[in-house]
mmCIF file of the C-alpha atoms, coordinates in Angstrom:
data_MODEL
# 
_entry.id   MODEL 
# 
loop_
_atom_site.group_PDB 
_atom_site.id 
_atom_site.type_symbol 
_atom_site.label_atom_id 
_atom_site.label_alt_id 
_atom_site.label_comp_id 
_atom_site.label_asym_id 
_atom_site.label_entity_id 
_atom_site.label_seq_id 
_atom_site.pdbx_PDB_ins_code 
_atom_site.Cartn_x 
_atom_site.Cartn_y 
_atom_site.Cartn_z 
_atom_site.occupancy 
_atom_site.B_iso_or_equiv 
_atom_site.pdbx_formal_charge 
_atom_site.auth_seq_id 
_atom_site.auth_comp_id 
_atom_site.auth_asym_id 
_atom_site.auth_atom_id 
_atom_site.pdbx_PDB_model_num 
ATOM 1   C CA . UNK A 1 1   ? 101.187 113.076 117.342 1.00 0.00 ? 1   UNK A CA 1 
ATOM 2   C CA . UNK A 1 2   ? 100.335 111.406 120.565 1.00 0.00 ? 2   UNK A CA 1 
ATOM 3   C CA . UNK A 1 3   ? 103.228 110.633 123.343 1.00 0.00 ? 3   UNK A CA 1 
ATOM 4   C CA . UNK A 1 4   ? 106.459 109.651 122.929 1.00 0.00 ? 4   UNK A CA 1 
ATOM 5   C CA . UNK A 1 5   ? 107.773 109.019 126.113 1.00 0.00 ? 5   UNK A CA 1 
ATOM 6   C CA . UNK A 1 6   ? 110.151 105.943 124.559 1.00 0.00 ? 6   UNK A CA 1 
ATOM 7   C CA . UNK A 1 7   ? 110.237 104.941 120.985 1.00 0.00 ? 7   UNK A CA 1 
ATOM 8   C CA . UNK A 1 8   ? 110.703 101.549 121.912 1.00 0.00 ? 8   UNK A CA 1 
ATOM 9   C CA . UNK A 1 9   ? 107.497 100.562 123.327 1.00 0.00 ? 9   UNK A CA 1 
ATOM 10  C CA . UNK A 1 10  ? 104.475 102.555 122.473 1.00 0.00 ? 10  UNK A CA 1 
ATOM 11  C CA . UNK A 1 11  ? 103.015 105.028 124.642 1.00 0.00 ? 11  UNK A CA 1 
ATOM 12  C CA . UNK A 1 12  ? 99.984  104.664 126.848 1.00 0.00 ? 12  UNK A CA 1 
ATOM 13  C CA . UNK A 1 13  ? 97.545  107.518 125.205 1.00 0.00 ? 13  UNK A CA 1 
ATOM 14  C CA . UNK A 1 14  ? 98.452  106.344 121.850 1.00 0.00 ? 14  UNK A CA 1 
ATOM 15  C CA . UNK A 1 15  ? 97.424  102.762 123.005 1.00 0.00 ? 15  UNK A CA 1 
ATOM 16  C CA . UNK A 1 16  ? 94.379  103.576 124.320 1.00 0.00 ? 16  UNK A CA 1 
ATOM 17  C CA . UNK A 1 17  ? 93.518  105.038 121.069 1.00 0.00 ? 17  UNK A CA 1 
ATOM 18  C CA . UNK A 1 18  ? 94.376  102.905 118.774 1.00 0.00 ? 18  UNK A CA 1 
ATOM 19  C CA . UNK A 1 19  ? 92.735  100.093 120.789 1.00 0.00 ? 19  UNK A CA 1 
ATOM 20  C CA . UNK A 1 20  ? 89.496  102.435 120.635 1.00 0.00 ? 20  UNK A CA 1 
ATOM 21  C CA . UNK A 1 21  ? 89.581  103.378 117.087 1.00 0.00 ? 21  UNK A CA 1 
ATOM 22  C CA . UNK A 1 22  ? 90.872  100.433 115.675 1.00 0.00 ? 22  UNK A CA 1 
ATOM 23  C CA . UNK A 1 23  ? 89.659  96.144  115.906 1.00 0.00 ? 23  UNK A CA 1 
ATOM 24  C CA . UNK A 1 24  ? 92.888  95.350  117.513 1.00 0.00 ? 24  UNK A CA 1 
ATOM 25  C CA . UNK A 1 25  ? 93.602  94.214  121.008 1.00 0.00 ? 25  UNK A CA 1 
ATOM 26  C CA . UNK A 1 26  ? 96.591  95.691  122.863 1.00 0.00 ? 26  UNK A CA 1 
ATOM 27  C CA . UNK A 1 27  ? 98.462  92.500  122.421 1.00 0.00 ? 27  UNK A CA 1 
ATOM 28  C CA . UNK A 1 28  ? 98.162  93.091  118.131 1.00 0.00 ? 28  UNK A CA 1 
ATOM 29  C CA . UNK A 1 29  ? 99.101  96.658  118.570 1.00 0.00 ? 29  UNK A CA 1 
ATOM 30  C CA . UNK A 1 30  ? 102.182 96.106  120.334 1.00 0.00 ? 30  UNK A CA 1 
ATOM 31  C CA . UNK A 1 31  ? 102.965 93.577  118.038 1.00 0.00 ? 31  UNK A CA 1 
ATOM 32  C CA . UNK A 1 32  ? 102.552 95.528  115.211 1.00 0.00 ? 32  UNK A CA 1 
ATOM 33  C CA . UNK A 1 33  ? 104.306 98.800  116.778 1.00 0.00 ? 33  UNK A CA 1 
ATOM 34  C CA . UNK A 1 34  ? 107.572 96.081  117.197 1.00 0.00 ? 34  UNK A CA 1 
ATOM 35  C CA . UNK A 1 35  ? 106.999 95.662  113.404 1.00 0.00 ? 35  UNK A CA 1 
ATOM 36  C CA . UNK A 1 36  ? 106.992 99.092  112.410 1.00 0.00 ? 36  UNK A CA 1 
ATOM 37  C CA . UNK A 1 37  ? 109.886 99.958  114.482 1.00 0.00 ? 37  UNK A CA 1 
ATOM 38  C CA . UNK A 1 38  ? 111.878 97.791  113.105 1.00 0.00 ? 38  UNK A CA 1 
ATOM 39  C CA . UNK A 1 39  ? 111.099 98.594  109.617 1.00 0.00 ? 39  UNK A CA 1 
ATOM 40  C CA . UNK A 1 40  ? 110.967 102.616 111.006 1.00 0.00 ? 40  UNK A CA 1 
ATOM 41  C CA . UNK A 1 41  ? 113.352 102.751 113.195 1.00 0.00 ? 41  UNK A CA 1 
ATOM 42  C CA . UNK A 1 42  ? 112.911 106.569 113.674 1.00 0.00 ? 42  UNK A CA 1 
ATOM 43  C CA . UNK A 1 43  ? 108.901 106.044 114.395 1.00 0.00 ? 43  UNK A CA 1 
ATOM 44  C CA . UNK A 1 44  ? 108.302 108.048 111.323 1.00 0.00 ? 44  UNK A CA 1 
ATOM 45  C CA . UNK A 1 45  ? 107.853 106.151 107.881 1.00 0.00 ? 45  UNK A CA 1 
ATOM 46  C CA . UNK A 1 46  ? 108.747 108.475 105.423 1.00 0.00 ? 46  UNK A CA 1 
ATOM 47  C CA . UNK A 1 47  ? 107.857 108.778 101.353 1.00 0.00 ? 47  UNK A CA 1 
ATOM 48  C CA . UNK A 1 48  ? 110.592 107.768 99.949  1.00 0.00 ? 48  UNK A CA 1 
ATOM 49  C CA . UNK A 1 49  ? 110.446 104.341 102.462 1.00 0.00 ? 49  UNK A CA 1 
ATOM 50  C CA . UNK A 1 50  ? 106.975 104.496 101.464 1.00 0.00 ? 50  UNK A CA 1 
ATOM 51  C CA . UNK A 1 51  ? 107.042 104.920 97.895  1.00 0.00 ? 51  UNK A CA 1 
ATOM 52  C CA . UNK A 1 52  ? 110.191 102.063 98.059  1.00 0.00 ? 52  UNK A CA 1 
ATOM 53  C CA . UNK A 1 53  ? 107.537 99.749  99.369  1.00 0.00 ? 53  UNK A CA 1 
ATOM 54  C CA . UNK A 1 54  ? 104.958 100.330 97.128  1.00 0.00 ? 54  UNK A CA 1 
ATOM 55  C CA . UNK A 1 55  ? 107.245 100.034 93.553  1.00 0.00 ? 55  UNK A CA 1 
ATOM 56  C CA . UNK A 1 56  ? 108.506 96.554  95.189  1.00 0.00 ? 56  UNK A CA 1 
ATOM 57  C CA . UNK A 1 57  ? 104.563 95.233  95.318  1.00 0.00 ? 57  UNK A CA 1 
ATOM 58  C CA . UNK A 1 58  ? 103.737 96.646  91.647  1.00 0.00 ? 58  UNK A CA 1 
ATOM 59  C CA . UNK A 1 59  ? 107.101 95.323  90.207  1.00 0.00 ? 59  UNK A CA 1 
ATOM 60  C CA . UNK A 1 60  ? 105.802 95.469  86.492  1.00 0.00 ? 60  UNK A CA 1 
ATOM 61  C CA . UNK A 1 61  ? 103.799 98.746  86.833  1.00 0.00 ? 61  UNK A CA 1 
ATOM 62  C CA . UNK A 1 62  ? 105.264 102.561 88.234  1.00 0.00 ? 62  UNK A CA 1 
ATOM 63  C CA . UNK A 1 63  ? 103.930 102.858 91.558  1.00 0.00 ? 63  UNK A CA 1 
ATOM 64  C CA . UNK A 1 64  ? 105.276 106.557 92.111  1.00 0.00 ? 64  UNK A CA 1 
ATOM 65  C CA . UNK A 1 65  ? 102.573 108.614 91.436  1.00 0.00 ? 65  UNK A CA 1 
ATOM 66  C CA . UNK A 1 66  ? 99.785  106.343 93.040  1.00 0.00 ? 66  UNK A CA 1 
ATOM 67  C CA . UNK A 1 67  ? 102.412 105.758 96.253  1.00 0.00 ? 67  UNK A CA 1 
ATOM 68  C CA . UNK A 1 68  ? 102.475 109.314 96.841  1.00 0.00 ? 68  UNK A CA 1 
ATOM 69  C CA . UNK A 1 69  ? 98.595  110.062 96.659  1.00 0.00 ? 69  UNK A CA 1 
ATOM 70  C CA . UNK A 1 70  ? 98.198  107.083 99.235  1.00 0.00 ? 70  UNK A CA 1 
ATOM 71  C CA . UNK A 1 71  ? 101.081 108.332 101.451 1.00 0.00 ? 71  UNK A CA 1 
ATOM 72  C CA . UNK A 1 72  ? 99.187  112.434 101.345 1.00 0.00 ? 72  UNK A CA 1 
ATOM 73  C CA . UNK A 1 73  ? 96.093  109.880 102.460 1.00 0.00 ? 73  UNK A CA 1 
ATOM 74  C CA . UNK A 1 74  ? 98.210  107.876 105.299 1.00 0.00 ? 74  UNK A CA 1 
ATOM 75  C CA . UNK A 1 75  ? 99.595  111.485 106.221 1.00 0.00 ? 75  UNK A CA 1 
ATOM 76  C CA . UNK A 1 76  ? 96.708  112.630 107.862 1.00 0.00 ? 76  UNK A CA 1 
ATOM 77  C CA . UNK A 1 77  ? 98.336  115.731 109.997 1.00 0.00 ? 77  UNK A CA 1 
ATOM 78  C CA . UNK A 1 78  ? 100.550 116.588 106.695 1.00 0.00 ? 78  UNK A CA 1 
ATOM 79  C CA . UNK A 1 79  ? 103.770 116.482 108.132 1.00 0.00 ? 79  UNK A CA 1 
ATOM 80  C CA . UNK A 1 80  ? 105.858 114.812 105.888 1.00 0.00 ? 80  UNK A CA 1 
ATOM 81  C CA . UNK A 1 81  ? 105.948 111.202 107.760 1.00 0.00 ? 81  UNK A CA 1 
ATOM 82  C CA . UNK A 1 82  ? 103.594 108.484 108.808 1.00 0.00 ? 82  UNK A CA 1 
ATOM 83  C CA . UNK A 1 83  ? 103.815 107.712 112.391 1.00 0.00 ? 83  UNK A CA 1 
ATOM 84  C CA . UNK A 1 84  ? 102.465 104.878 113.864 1.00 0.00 ? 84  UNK A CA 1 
ATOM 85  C CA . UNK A 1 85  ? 99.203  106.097 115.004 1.00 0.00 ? 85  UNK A CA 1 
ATOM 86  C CA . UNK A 1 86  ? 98.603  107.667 111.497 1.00 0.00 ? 86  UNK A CA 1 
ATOM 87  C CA . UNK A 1 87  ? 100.029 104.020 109.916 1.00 0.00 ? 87  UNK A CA 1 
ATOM 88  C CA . UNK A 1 88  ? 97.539  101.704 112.037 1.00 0.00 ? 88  UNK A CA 1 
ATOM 89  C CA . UNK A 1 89  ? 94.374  104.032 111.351 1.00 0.00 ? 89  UNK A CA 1 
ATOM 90  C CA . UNK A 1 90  ? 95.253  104.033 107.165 1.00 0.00 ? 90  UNK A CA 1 
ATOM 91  C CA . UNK A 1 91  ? 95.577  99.846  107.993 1.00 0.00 ? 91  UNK A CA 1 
ATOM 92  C CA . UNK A 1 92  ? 92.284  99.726  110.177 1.00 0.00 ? 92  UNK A CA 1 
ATOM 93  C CA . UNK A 1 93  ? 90.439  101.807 107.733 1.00 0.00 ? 93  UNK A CA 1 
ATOM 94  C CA . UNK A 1 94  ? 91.832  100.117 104.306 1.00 0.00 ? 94  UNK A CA 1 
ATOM 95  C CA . UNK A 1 95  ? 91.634  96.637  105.505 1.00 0.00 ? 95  UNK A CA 1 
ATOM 96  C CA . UNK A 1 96  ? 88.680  96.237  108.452 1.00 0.00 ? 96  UNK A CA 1 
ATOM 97  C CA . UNK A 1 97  ? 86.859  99.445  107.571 1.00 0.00 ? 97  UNK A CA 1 
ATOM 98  C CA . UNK A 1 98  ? 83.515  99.503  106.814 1.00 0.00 ? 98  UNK A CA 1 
ATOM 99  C CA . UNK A 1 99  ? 82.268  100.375 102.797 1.00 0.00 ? 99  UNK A CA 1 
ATOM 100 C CA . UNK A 1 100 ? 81.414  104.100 104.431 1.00 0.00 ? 100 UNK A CA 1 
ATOM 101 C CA . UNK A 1 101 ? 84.891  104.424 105.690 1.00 0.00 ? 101 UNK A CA 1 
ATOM 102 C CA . UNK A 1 102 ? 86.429  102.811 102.606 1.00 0.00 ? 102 UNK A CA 1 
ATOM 103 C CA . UNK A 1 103 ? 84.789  105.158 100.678 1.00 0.00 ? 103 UNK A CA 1 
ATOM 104 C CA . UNK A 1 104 ? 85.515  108.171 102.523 1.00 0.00 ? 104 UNK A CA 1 
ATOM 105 C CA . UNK A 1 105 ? 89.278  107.067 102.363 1.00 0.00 ? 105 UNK A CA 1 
ATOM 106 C CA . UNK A 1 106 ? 89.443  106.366 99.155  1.00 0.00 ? 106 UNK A CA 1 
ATOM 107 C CA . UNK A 1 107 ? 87.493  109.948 98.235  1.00 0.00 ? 107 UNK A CA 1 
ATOM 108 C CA . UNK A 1 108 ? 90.068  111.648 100.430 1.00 0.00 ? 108 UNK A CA 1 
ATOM 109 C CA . UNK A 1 109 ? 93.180  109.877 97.911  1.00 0.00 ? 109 UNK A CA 1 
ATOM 110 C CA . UNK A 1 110 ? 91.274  111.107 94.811  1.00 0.00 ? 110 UNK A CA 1 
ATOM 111 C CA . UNK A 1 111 ? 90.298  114.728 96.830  1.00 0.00 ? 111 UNK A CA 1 
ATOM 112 C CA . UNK A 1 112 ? 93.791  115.858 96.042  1.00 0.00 ? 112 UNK A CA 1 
ATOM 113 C CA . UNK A 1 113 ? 93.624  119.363 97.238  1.00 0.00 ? 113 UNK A CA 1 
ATOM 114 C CA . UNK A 1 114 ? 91.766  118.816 100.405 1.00 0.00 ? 114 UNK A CA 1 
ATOM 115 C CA . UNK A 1 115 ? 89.171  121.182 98.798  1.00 0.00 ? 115 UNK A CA 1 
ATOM 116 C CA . UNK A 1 116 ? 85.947  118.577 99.584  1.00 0.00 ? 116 UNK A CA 1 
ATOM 117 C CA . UNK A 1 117 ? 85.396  117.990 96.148  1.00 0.00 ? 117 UNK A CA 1 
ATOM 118 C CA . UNK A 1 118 ? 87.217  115.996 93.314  1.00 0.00 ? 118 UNK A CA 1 
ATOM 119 C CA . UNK A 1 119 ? 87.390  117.858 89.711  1.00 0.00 ? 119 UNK A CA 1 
ATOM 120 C CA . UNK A 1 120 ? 88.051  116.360 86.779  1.00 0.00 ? 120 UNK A CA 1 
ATOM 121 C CA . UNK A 1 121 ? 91.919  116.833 86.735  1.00 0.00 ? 121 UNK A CA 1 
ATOM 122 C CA . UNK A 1 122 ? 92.159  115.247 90.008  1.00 0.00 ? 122 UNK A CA 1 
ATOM 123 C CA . UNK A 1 123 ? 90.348  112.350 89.044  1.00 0.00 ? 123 UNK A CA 1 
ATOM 124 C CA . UNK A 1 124 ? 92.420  111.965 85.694  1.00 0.00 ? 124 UNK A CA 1 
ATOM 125 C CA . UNK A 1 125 ? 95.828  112.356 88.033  1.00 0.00 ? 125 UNK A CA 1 
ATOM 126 C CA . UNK A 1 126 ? 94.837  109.391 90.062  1.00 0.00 ? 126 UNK A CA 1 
ATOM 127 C CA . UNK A 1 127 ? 93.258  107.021 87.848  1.00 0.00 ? 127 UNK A CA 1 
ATOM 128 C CA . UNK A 1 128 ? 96.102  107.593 85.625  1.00 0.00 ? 128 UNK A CA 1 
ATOM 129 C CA . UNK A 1 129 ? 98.194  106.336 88.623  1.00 0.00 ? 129 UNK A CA 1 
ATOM 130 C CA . UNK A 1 130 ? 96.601  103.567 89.668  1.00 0.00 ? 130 UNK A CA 1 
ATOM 131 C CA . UNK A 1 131 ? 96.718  102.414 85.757  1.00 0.00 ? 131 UNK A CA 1 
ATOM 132 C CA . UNK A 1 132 ? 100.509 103.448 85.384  1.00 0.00 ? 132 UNK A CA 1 
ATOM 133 C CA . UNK A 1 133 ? 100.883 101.411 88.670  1.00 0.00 ? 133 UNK A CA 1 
ATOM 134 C CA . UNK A 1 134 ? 99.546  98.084  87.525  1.00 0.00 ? 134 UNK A CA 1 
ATOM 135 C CA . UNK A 1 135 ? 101.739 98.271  84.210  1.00 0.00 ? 135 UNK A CA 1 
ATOM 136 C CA . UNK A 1 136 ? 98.276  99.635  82.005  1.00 0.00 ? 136 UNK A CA 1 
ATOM 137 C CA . UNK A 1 137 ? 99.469  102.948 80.981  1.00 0.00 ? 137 UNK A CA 1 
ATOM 138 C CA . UNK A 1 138 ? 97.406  105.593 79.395  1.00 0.00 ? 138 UNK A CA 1 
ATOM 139 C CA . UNK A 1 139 ? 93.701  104.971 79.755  1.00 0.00 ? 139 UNK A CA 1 
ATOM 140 C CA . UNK A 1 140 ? 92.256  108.442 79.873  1.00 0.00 ? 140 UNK A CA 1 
ATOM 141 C CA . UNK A 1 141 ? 88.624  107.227 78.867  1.00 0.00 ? 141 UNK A CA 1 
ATOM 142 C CA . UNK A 1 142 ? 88.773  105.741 82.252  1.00 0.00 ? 142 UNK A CA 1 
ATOM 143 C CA . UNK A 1 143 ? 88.534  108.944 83.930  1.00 0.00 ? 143 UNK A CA 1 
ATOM 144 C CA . UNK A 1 144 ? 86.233  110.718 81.627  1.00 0.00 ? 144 UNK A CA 1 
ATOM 145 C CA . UNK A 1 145 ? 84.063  107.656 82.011  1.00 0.00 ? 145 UNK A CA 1 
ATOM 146 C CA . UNK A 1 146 ? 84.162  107.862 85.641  1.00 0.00 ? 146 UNK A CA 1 
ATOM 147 C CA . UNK A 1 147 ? 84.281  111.581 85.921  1.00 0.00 ? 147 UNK A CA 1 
ATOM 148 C CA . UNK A 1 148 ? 80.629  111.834 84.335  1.00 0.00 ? 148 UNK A CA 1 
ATOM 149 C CA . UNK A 1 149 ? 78.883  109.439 85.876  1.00 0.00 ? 149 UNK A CA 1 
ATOM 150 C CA . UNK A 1 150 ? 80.218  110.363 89.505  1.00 0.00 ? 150 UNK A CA 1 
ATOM 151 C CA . UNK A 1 151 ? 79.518  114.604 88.685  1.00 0.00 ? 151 UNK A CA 1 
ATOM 152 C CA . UNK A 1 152 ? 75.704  113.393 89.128  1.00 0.00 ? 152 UNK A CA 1 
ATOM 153 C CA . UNK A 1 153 ? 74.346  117.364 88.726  1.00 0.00 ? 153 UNK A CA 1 
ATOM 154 C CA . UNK A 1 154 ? 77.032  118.245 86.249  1.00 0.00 ? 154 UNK A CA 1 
ATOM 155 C CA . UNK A 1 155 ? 78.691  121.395 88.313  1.00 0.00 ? 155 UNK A CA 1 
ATOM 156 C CA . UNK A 1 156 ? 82.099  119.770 87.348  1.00 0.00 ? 156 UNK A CA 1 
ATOM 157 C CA . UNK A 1 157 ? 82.929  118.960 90.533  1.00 0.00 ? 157 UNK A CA 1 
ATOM 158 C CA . UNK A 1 158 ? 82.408  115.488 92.536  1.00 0.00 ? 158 UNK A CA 1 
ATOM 159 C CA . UNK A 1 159 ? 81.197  115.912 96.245  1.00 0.00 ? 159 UNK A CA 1 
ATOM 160 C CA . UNK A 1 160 ? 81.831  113.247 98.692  1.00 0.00 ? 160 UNK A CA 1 
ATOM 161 C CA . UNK A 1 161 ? 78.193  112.101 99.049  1.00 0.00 ? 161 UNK A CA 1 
ATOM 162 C CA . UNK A 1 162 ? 78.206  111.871 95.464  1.00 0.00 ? 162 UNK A CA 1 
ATOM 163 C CA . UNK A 1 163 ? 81.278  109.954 95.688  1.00 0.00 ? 163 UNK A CA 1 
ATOM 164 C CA . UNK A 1 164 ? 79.961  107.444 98.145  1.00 0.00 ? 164 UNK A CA 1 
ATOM 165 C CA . UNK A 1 165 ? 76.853  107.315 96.163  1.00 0.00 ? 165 UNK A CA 1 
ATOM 166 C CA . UNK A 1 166 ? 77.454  106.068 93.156  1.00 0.00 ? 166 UNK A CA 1 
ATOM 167 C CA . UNK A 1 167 ? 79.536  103.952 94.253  1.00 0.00 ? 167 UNK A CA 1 
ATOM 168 C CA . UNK A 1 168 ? 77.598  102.196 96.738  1.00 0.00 ? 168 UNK A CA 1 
ATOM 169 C CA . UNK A 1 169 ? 75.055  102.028 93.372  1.00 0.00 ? 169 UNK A CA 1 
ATOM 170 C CA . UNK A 1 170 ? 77.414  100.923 90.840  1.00 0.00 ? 170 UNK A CA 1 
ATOM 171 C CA . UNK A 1 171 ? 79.917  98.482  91.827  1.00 0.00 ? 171 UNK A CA 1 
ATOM 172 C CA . UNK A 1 172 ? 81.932  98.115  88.273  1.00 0.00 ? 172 UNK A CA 1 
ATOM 173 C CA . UNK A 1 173 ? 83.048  101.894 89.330  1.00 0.00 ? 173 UNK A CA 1 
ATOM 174 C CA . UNK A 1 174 ? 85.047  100.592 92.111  1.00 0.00 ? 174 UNK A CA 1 
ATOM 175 C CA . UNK A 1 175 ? 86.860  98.277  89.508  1.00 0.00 ? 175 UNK A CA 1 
ATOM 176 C CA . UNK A 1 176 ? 87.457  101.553 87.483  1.00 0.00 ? 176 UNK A CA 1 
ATOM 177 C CA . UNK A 1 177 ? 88.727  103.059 90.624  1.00 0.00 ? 177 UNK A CA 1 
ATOM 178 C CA . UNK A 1 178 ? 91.134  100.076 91.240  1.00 0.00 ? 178 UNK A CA 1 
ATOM 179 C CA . UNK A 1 179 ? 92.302  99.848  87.733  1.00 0.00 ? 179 UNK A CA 1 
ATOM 180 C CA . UNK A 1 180 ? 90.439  96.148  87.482  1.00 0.00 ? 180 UNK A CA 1 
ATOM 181 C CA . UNK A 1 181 ? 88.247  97.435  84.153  1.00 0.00 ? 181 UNK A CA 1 
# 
C-alpha cells in the first residue's frame, strides 16, 4: 500500500496522506514511523506480533480471539499484515476519531464477515472476546441483551445505522460493547 521507495524513512505519498487523513503533523508521523520500524522492522506488523501485544496488555484475561477481530479491523486491504499507513489510520480513528468514526470502526470489528450487517453469532463471537479478554469469561446474556436491543426492526440482522444509533442513544451499550457491564 502506498510507496516504498526506502523502508527506513517513510515515503512522500504515504506522508502526504497520513498528514491529510490523520491530526498529526509530519514531524509526529515520522516519529511514529521510527517507532514502528523498530518494533516492525519488516514495515509489516503481523498477527502473531499483534496478537503478542495484545495478551501482554490483558495479562489476566485471553486476548486471542478479541486481538484477532481488531487486527481483521487494522487490516483494512486484508493482506495478512498491518503496514504503517493501515497502523496510523486504526490509531487516528481509535484514539482522535470522532463518535461517527468510532462507531463505524468498532461496527466494522463486530461486522465479521464484511457482509454490512452484524447477526447474532457475530455479535456473540465478539462480545464473548472482549469478556474472555478482560479475564470475565462466559457472559452470553451480554450478547443476547445487546443483540435485541441493537436488531431495532427484528430482521435478525444489525445494520450499521442501527449500530450507530443506538448507540449514540444508549450509552450503557458501549460499556456492554467494552466488556465494562
Amino acid at each position: 500500500m502506498g510507496g516504498k521507495s526506502s523502508k527506513s524513512t517513510i515515503s512522500d505519498e504515504d506522508l502526504a496522506f497520513l498528514m491529510k487523513n490523520t491530526s498529526k503533523s509530519a514531524e509526529e508521523i515520522q516519529e511514529w514511523h521510527k517507532g514502528f520500524l523498530k518494533d516492525c522492522p519488516s514495515g509489516e506488523l503481523t498477527k502473531d506480533q499483534f496478537v503478542s501485544m495484545y495478551s501482554k496488555m490483558f495479562p489476566s484475561g485471553n486476548a486471542d480471539k478479541f486481538s484477532e477481530n481488531v487486527f481483521r479491523t487494522f487490516d483494512t486491504n486484508s493482506s495478512s499484515t498491518i503496514d504503517f499507513r493501515e497502523f496510523m489510520l486504526a490509531l487516528h480513528v481509535t484514539s482522535s476519531g470522532s463518535p461517527e468514526e468510532k462507531l463505524t470502526w468498532a461496527f466494522r470489528m463486530y461486522d465479521v464477515d464484511g457482509s454490512g450487517s452484524i447477526d447474532f453469532n457475530e455479535m456473540k463471537r465478539i462480545v464473548s472476546s472482549v469478556y474472555e479478554m478482560i479475564g470475565a469469561y462466559g457472559d452470553l446474556n451480554k450478547s443476547h441483551e445487546l443483540f435485541s436491543k441493537m436488531d431495532q426492526n427484528s430482521d435478525g440482522f444489525v445494520s450499521q445505522e442501527e449500530f450507530i444509533a443506538i448507540i449514540k442513544q444508549d450509552k450503557s451499550l458501549l460499556n456492554i460493547l467494552q466488556g465494562r457491564a
